[in-house]
C-alpha positions in Angstrom: 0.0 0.0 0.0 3.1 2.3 0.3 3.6 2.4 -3.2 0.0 3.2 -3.9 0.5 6.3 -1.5 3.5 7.3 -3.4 1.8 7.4 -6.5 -0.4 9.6 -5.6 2.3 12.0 -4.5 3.9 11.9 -7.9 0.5 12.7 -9.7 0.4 15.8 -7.2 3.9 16.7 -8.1 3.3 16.6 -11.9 0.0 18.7 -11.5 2.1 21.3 -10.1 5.0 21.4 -12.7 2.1 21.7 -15.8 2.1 25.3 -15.5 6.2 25.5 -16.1 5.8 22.8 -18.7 3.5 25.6 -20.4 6.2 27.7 -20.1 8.6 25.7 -21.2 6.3 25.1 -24.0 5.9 28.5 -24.9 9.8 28.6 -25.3 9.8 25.7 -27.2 7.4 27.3 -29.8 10.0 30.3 -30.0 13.1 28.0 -30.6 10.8 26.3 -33.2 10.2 29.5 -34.8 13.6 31.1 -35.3 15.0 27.1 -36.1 12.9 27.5 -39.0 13.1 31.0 -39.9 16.8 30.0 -40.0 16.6 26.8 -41.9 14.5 29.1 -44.5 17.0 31.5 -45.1 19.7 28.5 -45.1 17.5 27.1 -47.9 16.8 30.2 -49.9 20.6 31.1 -49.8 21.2 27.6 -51.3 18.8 27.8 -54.3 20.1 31.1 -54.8 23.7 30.5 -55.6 23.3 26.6 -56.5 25.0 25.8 -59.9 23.7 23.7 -62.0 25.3 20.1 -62.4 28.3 19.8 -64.8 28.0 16.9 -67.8 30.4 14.7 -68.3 33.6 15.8 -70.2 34.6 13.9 -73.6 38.1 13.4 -73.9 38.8 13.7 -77.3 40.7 11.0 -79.1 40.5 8.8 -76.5 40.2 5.5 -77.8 40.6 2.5 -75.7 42.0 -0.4 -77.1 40.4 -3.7 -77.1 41.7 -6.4 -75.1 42.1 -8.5 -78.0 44.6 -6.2 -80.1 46.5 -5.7 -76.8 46.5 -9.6 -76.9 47.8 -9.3 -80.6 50.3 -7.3 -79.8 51.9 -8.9 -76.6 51.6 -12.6 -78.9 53.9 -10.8 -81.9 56.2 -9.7 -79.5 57.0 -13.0 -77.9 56.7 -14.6 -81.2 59.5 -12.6 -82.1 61.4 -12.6 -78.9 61.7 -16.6 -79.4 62.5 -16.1 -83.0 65.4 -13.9 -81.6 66.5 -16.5 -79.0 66.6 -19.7 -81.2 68.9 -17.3 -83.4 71.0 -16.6 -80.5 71.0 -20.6 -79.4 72.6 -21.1 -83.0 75.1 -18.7 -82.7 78.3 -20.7 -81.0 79.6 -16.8 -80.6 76.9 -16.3 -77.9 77.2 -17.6 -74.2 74.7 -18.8 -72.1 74.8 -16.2 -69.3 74.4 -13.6 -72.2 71.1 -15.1 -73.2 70.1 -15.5 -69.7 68.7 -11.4 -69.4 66.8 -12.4 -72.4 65.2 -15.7 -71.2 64.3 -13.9 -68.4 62.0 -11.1 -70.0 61.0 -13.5 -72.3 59.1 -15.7 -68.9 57.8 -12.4 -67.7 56.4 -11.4 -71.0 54.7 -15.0 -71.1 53.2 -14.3 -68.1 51.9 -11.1 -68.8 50.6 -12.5 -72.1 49.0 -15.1 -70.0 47.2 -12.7 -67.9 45.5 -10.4 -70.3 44.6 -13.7 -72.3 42.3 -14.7 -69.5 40.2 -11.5 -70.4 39.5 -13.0 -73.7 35.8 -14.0 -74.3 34.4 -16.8 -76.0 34.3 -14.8 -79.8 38.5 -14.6 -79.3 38.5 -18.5 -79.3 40.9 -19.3 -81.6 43.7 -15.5 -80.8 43.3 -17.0 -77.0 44.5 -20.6 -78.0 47.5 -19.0 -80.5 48.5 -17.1 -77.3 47.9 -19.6 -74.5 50.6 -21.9 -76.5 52.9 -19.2 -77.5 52.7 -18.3 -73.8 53.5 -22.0 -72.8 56.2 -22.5 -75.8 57.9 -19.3 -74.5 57.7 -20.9 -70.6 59.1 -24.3 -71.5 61.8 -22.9 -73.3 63.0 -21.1 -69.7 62.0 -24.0 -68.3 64.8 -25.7 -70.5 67.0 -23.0 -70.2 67.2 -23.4 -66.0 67.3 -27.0 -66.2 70.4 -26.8 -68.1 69.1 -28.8 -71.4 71.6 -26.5 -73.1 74.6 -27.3 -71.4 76.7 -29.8 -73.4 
């Protein structure tokens, strides 16, 4: 029954306080109104100076090239980096550590070939298989090449 009795006393307290809630009220209303006499201005200010949105620039000449020419190219190149390395394995006047630099790019640029030939969809059939084994000739040949086939 205590708590019944304290109840009461709280409603009694909160009948009292409704008049400085009015207050309180009343000063709510005023923060209301300058907050929004504010925000109007804010908003007015904004559509005043707000520039309209730029478009998109063209770049002119800007051509992007397709993966399959970039596949082209990095294919001829190898081609003729093995071409120049089975020239150099002929030539008796050339060592073996001299090729070596070359071998070397000649694995990375496989690789790299390898890479972009992933990209390739299904209409590039036949330019992906070219490069795949141009890429895997070029990788057995420094495979070779560290194995020491060439040593006699």
């Amino acid at each position: 029954m205590i708590n019944i009795h304290n109840i009461n006393e709280i409603a009694q307290a909160l009948g009292g306080q409704s008049q400085t809630r009015q207050k309180s009220g009343e000063a709510a209303d005023a923060f209301d109104a300058v907050l929004n006499s504010a925000l109007n201005k804010t908003d007015s200010a904004e559509n005043a100076t707000a520039a309209d949105g730029l478009e998109e620039i063209a770049a002119p000449g800007f051509n992007l090239e397709p993966v399959s020419s970039i596949v082209t190219g990095k294919t001829d190149k190898l081609i003729g980096m093995l071409e120049s390395y089975a020239g150099q394995l002929e030539n008796p006047g050339v060592s073996l550590r001299q090729m070596e630099p070359v071998l070397e790019e000649i694995n990375a640029k496989a690789d790299a070939l390898l890479e972009k030939t992933k990209l390739l969809g299904e209409a590039d059939s036949g330019l992906k298989d070219i490069a795949t084994q141009t890429a895997v000739t070029a990788r057995t040949e420094y495979m070779k090449f560290q194995r020491g086939d060439y040593l006699s």
